[in-house]
C-alpha positions in Angstrom: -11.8 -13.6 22.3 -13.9 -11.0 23.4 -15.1 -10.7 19.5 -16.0 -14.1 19.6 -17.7 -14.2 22.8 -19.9 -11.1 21.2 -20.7 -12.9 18.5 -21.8 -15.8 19.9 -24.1 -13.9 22.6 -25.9 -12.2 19.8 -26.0 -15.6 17.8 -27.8 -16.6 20.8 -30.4 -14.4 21.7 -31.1 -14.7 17.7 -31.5 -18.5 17.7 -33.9 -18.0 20.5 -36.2 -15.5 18.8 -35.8 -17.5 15.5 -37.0 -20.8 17.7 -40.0 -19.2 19.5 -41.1 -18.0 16.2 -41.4 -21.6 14.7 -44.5 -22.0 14.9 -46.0 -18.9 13.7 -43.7 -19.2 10.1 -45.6 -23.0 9.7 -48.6 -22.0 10.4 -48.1 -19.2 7.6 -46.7 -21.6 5.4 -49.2 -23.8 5.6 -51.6 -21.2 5.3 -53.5 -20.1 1.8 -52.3 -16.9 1.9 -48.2 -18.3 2.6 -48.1 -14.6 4.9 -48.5 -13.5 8.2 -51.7 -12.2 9.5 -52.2 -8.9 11.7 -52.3 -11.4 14.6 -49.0 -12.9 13.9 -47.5 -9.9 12.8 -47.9 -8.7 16.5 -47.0 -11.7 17.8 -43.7 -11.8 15.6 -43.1 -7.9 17.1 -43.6 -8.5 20.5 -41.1 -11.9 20.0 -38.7 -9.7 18.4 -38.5 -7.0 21.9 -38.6 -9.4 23.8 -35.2 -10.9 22.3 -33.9 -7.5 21.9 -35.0 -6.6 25.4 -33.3 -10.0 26.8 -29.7 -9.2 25.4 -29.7 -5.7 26.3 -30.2 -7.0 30.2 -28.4 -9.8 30.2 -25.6 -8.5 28.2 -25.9 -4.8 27.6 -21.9 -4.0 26.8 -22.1 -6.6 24.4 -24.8 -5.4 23.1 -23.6 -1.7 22.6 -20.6 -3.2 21.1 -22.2 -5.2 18.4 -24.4 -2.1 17.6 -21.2 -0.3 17.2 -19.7 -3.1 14.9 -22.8 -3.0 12.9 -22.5 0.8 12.3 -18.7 0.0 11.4 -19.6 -1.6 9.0 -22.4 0.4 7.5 -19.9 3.4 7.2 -17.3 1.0 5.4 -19.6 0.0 2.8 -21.0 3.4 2.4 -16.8 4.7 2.3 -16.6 1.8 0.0 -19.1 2.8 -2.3 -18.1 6.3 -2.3 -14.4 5.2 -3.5 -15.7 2.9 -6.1 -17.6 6.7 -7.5 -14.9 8.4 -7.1 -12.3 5.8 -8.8 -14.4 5.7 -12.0 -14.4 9.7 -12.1 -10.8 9.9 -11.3 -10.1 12.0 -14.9 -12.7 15.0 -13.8 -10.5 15.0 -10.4 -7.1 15.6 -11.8 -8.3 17.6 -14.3 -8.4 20.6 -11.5 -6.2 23.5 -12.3 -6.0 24.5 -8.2 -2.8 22.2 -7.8 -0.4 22.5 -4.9 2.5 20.5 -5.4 4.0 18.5 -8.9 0.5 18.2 -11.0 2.1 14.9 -12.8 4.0 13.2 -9.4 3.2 9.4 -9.3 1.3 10.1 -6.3 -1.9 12.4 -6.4 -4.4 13.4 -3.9 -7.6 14.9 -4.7 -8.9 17.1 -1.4 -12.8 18.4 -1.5 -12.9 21.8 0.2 -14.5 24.8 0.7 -12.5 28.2 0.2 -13.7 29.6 3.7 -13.9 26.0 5.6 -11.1 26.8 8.7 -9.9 23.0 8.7 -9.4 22.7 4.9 -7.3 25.7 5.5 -5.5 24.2 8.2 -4.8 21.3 6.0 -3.8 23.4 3.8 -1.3 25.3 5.6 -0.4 23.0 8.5 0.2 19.6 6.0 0.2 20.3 2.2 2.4 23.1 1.8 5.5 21.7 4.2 5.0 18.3 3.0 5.4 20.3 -1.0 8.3 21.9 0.1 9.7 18.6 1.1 9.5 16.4 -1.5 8.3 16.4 -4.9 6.5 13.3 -5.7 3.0 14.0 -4.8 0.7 16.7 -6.4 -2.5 17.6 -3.7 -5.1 18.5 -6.3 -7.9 20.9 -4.5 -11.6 20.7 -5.9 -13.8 23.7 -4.6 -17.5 23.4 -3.5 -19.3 26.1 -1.8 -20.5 25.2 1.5 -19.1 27.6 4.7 -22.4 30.3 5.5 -20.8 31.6 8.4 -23.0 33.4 10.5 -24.6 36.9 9.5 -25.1 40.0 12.1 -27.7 38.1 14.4 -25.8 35.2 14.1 -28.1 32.8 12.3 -26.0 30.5 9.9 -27.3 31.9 6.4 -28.9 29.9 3.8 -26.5 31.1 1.0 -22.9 30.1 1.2 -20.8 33.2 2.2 -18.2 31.1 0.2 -19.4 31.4 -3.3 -17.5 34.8 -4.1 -14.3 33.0 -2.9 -14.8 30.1 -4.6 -15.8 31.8 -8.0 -12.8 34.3 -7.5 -10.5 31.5 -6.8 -11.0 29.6 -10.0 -11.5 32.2 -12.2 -8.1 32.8 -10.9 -6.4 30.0 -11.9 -6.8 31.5 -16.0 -4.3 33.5 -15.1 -1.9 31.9 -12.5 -2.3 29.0 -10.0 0.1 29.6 -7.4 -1.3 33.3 -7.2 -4.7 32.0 -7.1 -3.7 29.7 -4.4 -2.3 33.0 -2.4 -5.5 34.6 -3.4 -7.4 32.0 -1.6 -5.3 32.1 1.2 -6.0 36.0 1.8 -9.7 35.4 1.1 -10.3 32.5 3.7 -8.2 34.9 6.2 -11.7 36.4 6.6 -13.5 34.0 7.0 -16.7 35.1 8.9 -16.4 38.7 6.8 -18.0 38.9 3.5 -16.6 38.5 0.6 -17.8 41.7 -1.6 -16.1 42.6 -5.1 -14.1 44.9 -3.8 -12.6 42.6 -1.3 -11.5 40.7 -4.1 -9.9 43.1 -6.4 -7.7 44.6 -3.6 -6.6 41.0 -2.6 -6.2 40.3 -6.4 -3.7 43.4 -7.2 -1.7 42.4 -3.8 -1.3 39.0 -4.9 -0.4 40.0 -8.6 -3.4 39.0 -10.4 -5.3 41.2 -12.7 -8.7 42.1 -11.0 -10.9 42.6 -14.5 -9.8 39.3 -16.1 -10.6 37.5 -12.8 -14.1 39.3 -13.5 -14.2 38.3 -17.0 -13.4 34.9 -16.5 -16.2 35.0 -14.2 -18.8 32.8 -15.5 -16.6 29.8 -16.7 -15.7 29.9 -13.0 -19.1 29.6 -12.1 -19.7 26.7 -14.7 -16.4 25.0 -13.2 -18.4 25.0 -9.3 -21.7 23.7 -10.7 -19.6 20.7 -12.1 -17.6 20.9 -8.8 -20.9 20.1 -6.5 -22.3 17.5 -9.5 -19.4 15.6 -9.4 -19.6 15.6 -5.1 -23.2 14.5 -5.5 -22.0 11.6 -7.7 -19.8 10.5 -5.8 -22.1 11.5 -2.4 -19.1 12.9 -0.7 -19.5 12.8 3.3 -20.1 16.2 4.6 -17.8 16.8 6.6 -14.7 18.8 4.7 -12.0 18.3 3.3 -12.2 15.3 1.9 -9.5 13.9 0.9 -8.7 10.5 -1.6 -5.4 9.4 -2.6 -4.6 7.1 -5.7 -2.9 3.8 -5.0 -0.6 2.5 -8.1 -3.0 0.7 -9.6 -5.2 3.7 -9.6 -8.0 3.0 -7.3 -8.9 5.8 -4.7 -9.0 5.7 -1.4 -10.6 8.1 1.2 -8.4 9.0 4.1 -8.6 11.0 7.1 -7.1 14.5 7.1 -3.8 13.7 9.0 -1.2 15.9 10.7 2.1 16.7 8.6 3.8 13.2 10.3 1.1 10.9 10.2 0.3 12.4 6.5 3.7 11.3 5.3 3.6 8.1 6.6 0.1 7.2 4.7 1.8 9.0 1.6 5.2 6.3 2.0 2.5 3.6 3.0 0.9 4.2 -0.2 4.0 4.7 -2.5 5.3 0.9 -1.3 2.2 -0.2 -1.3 1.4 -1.5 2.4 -1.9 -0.5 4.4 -1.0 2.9 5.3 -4.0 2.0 8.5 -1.7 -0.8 9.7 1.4 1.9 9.6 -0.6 4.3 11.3 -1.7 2.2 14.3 1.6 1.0 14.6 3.0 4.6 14.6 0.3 5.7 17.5 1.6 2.5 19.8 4.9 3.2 19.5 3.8 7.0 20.7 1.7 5.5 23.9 4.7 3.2 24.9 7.3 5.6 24.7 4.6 8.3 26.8 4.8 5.4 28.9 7.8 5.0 29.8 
């Protein structure tokens, strides 16, 4: 109801403005020139506050709400758009080598991140590892862009990503062995605001079991990899914020989904698998939580 009262506030004030600026659209249609003059262009404007103005007094929590529903839906088209993208490019996604979990379970994640970003290694840690250890019918596959500067000694952000070594280091890696390269990354972002020299990365290569001078070989196909990493984020026009993460439905459309605590993760992933709106499950879930807290 209180949707509907909304909607028929704002349908309201617009019939108003739309009624008090009769008379200017026949007198433009009538007109030689079928537009609106500078005069009536002003006219139209001030019409236009007023209205605005009107609803925000009259009704100014209904007013922030619909301006909230209207940015709703903005960011669902624009998350709409960026699955449609990212659907079509599916094959560049789950052609990533950096896998954690079974690289050919029926259900497959694709997670944006950078090497040094602290949430995409919470993710990481805190959510994608138990849930592998778990169960073996979903394959997290991890596509690095270098984003993360940090903060140099006067603690300006820089301009160049402190995260470019890691990244580089990290897929070169993978020519060798994923699952070390995976460790390597997890040693790497465990500095996160240190830099990330040559050095740094052949120690944490040898403790990890990697051989430092094919990492270094393998080198500029790694940096090749990242280029087509950050084309394929602009072509899809990934949000900015990392990780971010799609999953594949069965039918093999992608959706983008929030980076979810281990519980709430595996409900979205059993959502998904019996194919029910993992958003309905999750609301549900979070009721359930505030009725018991409740009690």
């Amino acid at each position: 109801m209180r949707h509907v009262s909304l909607v028929l506030v704002v349908y309201m004030h617009l019939g108003r403005l739309v009624f008090s600026m009769l008379p200017l659209f026949l007198v433009s249609c009538r007109s030689e020139n079928s537009g609106l003059g500078e005069k009536q262009k002003e006219e139209v404007k001030q019409l236009v506050k007023e209205a605005v103005s009107s609803l925000i007094e009259e009704e100014p929590e209904l007013f922030v709400k619909a301006v909230d529903l209207g940015m709703q839906k903005q960011r669902q088209q624009a998350a709409k758009a960026v699955e449609s993208a990212a659907t079509k490019a599916q094959s560049q996604l789950w052609s990533s080598p950096l896998v954690i979990g079974n690289k050919d379970a029926k259900l497959k994640l694709a997670v944006f991140f950078d090497p040094l970003d602290p949430i995409s290694q919470k993710f990481r840690d805190d959510v994608v590892r138990p849930i592998v250890k778990e169960r073996d019918d979903v394959g997290f596959f991890f596509i690095p862009v270098s984003v993360f500067t940090g903060e140099d000694d006067s603690g300006k952000e820089g301009a160049i990503p402190l995260s470019l070594p890691a990244a580089k280091a990290i897929v070169a890696a993978c020519s060798q062995d994923t699952s070390k390269a995976i460790v390597l990354w997890e040693k790497l972002s465990s500095g996160a605001k240190k830099e990330i020299t040559p050095t740094l990365i052949q120690k944490y290569a040898k403790e990890v079991g990697l051989d430092p001078e094919k990492i270094e070989k393998a080198g500029d196909a790694a940096q090749k990899a990242l280029i087509e990493n950050g084309k394929l984020a602009v072509q899809i026009n990934i949000p900015a914020q990392l990780p971010v993460i799609f999953v594949r439905h069965p039918e093999g459309t992608l959706e983008i989904i929030p980076a979810f605590v281990k519980d709430k993760m595996i409900l979205v992933l059993d959502a998904v698998l019996n194919g029910k709106p993992w958003a309905q499950v999750i609301t549900a879930s979070m009721q359930q939580e505030q009725e018991k807290a409740g009690d």
